[in-house]
PDB file of N, CA, C and O in Angstrom:
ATOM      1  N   UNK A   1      75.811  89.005  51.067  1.00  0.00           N
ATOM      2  CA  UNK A   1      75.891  88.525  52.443  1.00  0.00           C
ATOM      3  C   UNK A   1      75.143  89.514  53.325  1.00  0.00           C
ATOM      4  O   UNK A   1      75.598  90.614  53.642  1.00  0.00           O
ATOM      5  N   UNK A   2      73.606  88.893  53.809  1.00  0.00           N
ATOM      6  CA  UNK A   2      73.274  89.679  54.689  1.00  0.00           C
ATOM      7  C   UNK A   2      73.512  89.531  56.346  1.00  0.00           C
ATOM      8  O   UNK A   2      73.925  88.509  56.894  1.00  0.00           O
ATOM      9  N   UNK A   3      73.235  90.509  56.868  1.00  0.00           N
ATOM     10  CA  UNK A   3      73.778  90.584  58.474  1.00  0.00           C
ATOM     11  C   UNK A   3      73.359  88.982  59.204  1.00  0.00           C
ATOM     12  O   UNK A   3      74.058  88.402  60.035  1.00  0.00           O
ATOM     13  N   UNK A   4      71.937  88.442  58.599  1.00  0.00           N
ATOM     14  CA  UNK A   4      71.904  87.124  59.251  1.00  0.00           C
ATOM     15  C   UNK A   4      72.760  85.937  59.047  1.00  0.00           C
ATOM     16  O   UNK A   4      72.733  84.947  59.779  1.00  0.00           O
ATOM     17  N   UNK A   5      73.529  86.089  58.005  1.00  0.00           N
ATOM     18  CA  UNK A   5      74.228  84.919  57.614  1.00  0.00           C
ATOM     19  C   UNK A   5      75.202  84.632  58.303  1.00  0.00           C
ATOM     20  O   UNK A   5      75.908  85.574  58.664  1.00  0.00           O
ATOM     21  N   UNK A   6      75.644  82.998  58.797  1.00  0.00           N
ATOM     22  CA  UNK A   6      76.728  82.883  59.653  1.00  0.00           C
ATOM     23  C   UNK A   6      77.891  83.460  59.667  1.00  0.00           C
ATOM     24  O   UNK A   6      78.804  82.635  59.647  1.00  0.00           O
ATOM     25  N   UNK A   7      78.272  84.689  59.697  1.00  0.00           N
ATOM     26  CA  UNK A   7      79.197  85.347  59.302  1.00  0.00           C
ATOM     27  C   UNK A   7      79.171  86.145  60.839  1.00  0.00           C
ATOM     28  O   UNK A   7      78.152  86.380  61.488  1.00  0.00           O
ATOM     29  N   UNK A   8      80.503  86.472  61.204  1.00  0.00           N
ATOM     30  CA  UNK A   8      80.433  87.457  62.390  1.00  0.00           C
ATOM     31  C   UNK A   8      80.204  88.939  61.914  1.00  0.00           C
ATOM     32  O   UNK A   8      80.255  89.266  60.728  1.00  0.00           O
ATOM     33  N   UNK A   9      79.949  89.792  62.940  1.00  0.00           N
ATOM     34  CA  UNK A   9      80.071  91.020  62.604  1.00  0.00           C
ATOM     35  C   UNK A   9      81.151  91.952  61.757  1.00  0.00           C
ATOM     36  O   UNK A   9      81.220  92.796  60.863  1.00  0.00           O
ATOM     37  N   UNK A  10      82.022  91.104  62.787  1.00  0.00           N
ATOM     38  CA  UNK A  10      83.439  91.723  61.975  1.00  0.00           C
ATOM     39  C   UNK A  10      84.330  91.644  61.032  1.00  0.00           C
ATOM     40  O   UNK A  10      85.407  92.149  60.714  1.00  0.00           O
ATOM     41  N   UNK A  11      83.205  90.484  60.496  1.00  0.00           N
ATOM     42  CA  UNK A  11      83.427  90.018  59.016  1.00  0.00           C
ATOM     43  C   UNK A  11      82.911  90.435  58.164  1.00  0.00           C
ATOM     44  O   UNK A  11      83.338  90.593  57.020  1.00  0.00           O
ATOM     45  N   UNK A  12      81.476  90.781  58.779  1.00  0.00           N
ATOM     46  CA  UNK A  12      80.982  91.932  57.935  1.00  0.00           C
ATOM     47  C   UNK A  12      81.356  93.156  58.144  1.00  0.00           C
ATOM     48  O   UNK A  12      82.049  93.378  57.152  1.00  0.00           O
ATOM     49  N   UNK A  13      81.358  93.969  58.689  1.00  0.00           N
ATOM     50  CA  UNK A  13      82.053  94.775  58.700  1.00  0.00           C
ATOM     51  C   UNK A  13      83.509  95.331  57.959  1.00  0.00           C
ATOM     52  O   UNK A  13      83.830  96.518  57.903  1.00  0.00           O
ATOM     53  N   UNK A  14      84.129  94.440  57.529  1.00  0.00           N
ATOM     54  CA  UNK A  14      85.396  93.975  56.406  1.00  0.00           C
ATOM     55  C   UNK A  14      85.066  94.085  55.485  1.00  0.00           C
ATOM     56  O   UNK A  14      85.494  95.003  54.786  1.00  0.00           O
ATOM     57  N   UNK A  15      84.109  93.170  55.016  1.00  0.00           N
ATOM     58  CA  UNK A  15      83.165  93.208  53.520  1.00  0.00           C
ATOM     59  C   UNK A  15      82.775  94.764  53.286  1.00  0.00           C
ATOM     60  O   UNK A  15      83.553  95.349  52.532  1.00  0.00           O
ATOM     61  N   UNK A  16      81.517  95.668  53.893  1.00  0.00           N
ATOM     62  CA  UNK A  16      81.735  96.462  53.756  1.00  0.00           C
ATOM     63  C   UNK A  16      82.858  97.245  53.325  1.00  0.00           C
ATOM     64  O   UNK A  16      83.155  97.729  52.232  1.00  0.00           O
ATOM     65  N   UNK A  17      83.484  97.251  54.608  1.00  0.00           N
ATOM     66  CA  UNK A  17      84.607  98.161  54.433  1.00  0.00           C
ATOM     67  C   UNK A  17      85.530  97.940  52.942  1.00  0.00           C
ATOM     68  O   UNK A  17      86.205  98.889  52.543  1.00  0.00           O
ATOM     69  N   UNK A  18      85.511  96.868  52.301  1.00  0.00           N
ATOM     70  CA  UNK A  18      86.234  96.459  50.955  1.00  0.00           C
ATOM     71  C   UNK A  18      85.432  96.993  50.184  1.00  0.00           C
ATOM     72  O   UNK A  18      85.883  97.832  49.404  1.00  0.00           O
ATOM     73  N   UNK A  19      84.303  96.743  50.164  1.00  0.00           N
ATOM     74  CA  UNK A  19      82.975  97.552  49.113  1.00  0.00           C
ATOM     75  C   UNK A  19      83.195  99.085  48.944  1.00  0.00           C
ATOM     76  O   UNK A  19      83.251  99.741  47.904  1.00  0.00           O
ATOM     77  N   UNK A  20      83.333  99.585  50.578  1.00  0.00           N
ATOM     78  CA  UNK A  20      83.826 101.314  50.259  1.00  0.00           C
ATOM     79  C   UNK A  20      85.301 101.366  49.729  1.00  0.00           C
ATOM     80  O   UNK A  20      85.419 102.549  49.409  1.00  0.00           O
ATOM     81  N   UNK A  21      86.035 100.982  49.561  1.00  0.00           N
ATOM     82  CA  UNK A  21      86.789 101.155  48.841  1.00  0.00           C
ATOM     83  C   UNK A  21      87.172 100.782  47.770  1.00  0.00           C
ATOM     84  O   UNK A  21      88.155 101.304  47.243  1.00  0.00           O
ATOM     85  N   UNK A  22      86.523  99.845  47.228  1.00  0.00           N
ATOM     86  CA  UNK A  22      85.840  99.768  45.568  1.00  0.00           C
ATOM     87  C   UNK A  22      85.022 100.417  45.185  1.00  0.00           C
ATOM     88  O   UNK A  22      85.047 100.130  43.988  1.00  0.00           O
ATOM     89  N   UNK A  23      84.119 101.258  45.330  1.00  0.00           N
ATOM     90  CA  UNK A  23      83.598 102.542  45.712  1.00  0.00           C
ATOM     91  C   UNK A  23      84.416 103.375  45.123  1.00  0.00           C
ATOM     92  O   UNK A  23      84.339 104.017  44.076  1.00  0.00           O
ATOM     93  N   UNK A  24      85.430 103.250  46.167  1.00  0.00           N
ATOM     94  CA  UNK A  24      86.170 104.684  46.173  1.00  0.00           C
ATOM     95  C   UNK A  24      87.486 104.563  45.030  1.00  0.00           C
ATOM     96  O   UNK A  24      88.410 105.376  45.033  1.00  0.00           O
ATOM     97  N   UNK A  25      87.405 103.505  44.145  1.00  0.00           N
ATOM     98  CA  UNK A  25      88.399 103.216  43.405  1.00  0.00           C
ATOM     99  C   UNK A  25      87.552 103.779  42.193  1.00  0.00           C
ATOM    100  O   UNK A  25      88.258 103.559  41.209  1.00  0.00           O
ATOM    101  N   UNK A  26      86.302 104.442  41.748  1.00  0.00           N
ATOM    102  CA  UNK A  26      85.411 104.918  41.131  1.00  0.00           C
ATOM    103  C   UNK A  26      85.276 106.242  41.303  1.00  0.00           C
ATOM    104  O   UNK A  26      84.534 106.895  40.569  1.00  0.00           O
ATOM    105  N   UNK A  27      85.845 106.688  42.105  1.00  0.00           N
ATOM    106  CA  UNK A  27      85.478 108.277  43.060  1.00  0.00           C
ATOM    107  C   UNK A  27      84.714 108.405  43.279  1.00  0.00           C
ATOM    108  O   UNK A  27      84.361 109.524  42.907  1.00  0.00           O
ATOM    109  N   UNK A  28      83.779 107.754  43.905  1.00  0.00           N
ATOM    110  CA  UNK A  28      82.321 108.023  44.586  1.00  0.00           C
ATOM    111  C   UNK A  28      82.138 108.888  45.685  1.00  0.00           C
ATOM    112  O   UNK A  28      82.684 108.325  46.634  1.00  0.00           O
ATOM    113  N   UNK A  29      81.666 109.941  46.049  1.00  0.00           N
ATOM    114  CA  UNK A  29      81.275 110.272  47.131  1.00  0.00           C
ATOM    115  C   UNK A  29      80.516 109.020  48.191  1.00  0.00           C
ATOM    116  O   UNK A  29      80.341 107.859  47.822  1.00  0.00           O
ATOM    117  N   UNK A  30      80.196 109.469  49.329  1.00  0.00           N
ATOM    118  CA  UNK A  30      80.122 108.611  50.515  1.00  0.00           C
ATOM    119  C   UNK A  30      78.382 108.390  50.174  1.00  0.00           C
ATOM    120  O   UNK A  30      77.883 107.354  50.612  1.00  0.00           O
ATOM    121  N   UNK A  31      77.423 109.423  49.351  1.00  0.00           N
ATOM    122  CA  UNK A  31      76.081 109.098  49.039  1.00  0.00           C
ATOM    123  C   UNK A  31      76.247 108.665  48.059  1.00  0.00           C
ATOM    124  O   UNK A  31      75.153 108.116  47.930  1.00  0.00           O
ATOM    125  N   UNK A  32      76.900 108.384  46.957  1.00  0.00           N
ATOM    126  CA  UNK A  32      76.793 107.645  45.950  1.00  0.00           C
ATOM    127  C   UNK A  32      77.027 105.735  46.536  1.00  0.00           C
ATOM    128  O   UNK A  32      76.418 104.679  46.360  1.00  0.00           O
ATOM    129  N   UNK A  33      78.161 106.149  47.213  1.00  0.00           N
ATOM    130  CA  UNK A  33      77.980 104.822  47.712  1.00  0.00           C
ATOM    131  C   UNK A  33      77.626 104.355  48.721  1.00  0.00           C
ATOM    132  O   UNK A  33      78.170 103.273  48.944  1.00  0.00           O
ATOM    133  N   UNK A  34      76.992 104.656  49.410  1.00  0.00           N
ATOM    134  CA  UNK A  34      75.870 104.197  50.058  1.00  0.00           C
ATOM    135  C   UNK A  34      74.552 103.783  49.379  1.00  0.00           C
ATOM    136  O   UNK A  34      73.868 102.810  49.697  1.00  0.00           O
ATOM    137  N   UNK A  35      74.288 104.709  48.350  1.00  0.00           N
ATOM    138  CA  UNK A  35      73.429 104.178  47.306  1.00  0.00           C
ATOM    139  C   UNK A  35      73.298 102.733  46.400  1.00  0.00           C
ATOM    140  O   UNK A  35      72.365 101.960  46.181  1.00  0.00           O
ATOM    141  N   UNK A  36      75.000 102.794  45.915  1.00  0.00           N
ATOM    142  CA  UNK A  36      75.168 101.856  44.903  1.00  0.00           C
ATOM    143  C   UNK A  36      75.396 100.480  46.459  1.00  0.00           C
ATOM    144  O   UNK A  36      75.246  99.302  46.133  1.00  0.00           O
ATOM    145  N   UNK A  37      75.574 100.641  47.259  1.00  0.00           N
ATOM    146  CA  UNK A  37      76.118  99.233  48.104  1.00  0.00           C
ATOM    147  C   UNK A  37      74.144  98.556  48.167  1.00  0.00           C
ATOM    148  O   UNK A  37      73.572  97.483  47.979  1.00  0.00           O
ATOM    149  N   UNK A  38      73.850  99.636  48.456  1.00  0.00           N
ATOM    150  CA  UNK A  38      72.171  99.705  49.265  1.00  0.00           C
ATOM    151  C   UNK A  38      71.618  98.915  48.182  1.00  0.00           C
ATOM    152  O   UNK A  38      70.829  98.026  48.504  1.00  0.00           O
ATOM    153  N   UNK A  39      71.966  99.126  46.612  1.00  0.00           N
ATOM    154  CA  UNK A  39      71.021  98.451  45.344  1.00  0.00           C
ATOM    155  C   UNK A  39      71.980  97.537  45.023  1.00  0.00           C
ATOM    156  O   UNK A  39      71.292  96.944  44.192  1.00  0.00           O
ATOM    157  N   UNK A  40      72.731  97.107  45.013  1.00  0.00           N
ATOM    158  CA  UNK A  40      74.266  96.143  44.652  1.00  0.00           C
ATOM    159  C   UNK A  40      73.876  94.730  45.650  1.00  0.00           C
ATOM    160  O   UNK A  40      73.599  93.579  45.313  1.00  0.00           O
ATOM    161  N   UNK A  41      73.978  95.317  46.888  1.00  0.00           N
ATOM    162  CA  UNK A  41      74.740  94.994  47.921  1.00  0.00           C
ATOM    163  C   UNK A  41      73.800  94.479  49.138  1.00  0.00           C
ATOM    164  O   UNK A  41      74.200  93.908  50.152  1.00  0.00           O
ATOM    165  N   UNK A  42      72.469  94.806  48.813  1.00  0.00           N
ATOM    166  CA  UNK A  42      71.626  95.117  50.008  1.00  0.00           C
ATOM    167  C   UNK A  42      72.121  95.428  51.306  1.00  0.00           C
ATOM    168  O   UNK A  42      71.691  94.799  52.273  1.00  0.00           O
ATOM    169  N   UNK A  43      73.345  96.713  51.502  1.00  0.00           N
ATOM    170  CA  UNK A  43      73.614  96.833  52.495  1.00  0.00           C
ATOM    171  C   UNK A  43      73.004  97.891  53.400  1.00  0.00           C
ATOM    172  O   UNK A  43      73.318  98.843  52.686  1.00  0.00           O
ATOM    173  N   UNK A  44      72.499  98.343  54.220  1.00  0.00           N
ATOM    174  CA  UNK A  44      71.669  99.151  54.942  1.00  0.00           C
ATOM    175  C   UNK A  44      72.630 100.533  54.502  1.00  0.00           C
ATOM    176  O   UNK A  44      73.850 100.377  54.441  1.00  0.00           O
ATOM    177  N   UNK A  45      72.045 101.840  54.212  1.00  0.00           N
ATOM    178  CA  UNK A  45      72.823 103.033  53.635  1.00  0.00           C
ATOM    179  C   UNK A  45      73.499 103.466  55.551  1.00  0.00           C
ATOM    180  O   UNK A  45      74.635 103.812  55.875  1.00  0.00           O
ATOM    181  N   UNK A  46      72.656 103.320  56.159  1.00  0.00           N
ATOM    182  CA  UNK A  46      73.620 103.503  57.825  1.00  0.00           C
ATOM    183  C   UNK A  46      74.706 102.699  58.040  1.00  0.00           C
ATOM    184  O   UNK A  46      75.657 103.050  58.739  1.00  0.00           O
ATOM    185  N   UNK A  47      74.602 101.324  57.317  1.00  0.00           N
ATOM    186  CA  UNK A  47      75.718 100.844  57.697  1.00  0.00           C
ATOM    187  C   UNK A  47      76.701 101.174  56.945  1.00  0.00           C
ATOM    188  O   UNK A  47      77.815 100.902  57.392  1.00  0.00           O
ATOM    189  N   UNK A  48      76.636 101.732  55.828  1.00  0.00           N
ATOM    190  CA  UNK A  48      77.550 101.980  54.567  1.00  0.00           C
ATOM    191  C   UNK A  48      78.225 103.052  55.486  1.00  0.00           C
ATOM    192  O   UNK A  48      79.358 102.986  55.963  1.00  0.00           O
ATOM    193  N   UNK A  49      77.200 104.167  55.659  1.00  0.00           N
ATOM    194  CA  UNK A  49      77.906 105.762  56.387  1.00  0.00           C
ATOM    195  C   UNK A  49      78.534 105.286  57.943  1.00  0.00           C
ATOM    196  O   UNK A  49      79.358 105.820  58.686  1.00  0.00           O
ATOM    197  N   UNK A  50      78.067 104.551  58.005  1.00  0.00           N
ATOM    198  CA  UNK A  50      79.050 104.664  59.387  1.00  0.00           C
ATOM    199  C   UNK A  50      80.474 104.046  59.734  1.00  0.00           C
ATOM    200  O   UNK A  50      81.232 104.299  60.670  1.00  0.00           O
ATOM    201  N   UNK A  51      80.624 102.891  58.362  1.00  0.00           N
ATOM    202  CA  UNK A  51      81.933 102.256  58.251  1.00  0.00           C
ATOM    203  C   UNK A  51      82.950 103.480  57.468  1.00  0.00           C
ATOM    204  O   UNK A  51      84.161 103.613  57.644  1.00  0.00           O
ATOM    205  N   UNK A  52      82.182 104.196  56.689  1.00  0.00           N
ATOM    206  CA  UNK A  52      82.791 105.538  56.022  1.00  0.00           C
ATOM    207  C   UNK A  52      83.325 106.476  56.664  1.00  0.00           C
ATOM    208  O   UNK A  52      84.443 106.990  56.658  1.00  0.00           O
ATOM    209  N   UNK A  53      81.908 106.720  57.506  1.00  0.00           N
ATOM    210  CA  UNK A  53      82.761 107.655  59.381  1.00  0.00           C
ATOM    211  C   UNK A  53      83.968 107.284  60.121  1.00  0.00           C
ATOM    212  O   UNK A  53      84.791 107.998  60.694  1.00  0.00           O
ATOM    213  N   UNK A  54      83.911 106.263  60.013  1.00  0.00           N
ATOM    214  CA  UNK A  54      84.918 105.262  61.032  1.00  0.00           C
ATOM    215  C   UNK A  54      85.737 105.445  60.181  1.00  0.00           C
ATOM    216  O   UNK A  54      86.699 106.094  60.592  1.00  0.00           O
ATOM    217  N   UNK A  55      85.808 105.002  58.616  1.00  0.00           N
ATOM    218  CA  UNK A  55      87.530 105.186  58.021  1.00  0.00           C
ATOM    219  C   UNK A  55      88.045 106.598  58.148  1.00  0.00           C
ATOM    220  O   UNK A  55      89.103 107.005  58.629  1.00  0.00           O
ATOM    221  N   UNK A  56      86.726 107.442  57.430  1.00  0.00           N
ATOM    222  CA  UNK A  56      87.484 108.555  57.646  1.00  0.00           C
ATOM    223  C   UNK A  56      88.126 109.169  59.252  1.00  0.00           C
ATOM    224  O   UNK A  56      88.872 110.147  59.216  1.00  0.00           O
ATOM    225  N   UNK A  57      87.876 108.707  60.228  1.00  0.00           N
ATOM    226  CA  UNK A  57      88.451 108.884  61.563  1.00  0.00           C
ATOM    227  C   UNK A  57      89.935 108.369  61.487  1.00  0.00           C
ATOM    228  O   UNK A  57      90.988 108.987  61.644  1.00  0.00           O
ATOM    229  N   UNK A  58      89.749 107.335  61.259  1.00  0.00           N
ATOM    230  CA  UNK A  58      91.164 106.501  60.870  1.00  0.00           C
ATOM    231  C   UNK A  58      92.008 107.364  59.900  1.00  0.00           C
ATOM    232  O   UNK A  58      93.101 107.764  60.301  1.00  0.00           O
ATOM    233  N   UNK A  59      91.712 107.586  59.026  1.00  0.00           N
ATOM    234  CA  UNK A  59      92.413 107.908  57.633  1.00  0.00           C
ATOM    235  C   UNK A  59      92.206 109.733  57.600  1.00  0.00           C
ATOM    236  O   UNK A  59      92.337 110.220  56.477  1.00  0.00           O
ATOM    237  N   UNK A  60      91.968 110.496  58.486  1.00  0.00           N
ATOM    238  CA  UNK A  60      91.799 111.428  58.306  1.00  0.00           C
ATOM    239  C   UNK A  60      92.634 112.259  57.266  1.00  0.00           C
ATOM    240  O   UNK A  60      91.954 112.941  56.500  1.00  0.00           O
ATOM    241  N   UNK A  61      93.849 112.306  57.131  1.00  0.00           N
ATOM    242  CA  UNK A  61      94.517 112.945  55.789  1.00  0.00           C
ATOM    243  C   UNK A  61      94.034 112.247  54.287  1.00  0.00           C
ATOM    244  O   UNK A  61      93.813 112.920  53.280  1.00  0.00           O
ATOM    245  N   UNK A  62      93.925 110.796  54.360  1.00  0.00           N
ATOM    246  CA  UNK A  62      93.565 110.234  53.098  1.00  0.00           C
ATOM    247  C   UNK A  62      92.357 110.937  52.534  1.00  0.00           C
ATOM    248  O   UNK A  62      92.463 111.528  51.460  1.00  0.00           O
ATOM    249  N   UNK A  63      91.040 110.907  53.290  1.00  0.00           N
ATOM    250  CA  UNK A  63      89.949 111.334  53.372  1.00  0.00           C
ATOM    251  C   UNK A  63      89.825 113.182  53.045  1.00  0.00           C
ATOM    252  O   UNK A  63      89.031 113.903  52.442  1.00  0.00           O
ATOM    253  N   UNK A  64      90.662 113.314  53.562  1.00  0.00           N
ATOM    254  CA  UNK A  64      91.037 115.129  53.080  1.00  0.00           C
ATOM    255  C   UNK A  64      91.489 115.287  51.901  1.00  0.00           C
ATOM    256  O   UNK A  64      91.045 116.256  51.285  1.00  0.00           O
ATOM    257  N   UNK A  65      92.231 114.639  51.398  1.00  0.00           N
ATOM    258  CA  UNK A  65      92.797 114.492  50.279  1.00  0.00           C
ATOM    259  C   UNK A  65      91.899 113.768  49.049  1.00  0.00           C
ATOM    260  O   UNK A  65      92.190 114.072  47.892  1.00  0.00           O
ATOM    261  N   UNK A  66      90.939 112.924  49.269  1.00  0.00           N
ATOM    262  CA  UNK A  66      90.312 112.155  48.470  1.00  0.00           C
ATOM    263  C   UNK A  66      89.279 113.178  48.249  1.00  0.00           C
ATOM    264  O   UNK A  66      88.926 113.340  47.081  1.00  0.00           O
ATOM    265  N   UNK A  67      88.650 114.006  49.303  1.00  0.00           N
ATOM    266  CA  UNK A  67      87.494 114.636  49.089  1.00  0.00           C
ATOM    267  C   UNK A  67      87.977 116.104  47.948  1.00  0.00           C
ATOM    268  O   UNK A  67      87.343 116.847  47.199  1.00  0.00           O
ATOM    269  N   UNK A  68      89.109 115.993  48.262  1.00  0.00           N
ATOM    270  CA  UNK A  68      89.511 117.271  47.431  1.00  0.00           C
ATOM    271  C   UNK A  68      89.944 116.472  46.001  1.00  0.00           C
ATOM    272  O   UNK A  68      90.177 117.438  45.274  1.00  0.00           O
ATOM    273  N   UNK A  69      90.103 115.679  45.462  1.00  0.00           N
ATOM    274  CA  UNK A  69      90.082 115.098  44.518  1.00  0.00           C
ATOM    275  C   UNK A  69      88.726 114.958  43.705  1.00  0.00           C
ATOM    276  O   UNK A  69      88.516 114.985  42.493  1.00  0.00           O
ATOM    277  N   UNK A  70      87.838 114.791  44.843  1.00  0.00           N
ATOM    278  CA  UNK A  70      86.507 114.503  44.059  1.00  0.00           C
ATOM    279  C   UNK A  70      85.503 115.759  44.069  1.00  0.00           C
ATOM    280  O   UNK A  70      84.311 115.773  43.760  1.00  0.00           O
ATOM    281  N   UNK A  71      86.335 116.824  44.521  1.00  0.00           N
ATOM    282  CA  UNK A  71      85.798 118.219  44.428  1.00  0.00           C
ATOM    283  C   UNK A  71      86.564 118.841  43.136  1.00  0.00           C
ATOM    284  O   UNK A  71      86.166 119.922  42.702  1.00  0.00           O
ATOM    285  N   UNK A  72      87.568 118.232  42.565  1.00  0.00           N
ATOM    286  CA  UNK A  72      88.107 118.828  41.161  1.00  0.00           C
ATOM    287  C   UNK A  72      87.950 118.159  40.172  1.00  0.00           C
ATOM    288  O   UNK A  72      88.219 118.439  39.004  1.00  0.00           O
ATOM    289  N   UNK A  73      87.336 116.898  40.767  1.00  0.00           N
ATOM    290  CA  UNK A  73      87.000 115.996  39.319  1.00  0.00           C
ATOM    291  C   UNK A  73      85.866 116.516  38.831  1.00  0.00           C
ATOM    292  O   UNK A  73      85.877 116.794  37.631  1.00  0.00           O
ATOM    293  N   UNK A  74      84.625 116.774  39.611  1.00  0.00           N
ATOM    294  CA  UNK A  74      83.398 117.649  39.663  1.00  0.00           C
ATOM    295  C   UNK A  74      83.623 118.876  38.458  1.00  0.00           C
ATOM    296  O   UNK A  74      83.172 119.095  37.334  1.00  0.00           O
ATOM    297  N   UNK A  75      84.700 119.601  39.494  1.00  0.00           N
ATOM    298  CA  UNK A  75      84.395 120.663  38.714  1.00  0.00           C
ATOM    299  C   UNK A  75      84.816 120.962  37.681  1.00  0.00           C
ATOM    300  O   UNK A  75      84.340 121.885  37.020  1.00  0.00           O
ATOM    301  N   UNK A  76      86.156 119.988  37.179  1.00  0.00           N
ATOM    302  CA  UNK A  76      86.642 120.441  35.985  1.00  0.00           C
ATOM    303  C   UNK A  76      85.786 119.020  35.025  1.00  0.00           C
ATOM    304  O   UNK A  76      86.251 118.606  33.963  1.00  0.00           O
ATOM    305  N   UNK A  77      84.576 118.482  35.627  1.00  0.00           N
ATOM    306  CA  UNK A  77      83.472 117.976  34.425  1.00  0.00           C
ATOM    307  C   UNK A  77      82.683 118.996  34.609  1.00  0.00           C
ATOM    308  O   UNK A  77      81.704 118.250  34.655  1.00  0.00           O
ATOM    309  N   UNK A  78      82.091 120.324  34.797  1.00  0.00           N
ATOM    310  CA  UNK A  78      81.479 121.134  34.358  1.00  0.00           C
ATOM    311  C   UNK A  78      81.677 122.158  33.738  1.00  0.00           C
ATOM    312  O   UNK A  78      80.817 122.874  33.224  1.00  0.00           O
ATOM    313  N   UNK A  79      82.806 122.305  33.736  1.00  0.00           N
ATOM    314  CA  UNK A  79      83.959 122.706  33.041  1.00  0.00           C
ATOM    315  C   UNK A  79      83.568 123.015  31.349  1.00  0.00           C
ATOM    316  O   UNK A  79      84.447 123.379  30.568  1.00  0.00           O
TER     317      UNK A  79
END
């Protein structure tokens, strides 16, 4: 679903926002998925980061907590 399709904004915007968190059910960092939405998804990588900005505003403890999750998954695969 691209931005022209009869769809409102804030419907897209939803979509997205479900995509980052299927995403994030993978542990993706916020450039991985922006990447994978961008080749998946054809979603613009700005629009990916900025619905990401916006959750993490919202969700600020989740987002603290998730990033530190995906800072020990990292490191204990180099491990």
């Amino acid at each position: 679903m691209a931005l022209g399709d009869d769809s409102s904004p804030a419907s897209y915007i939803h979509m997205v926002q479900h995509l980052i968190e299927r995403c994030m059910t993978f542990g993706m960092s916020m450039e991985e998925c922006m990447e994978a939405l961008s080749k998946r998804a054809d979603i613009q990588p700005a629009v990916t980061s900025t619905v990401w900005k916006e959750l993490e505003k919202e969700n600020k403890e989740f987002f603290d907590k998730y990033k530190r999750w995906i800072s020990e998954k990292i490191s204990a695969g180099s491990s």
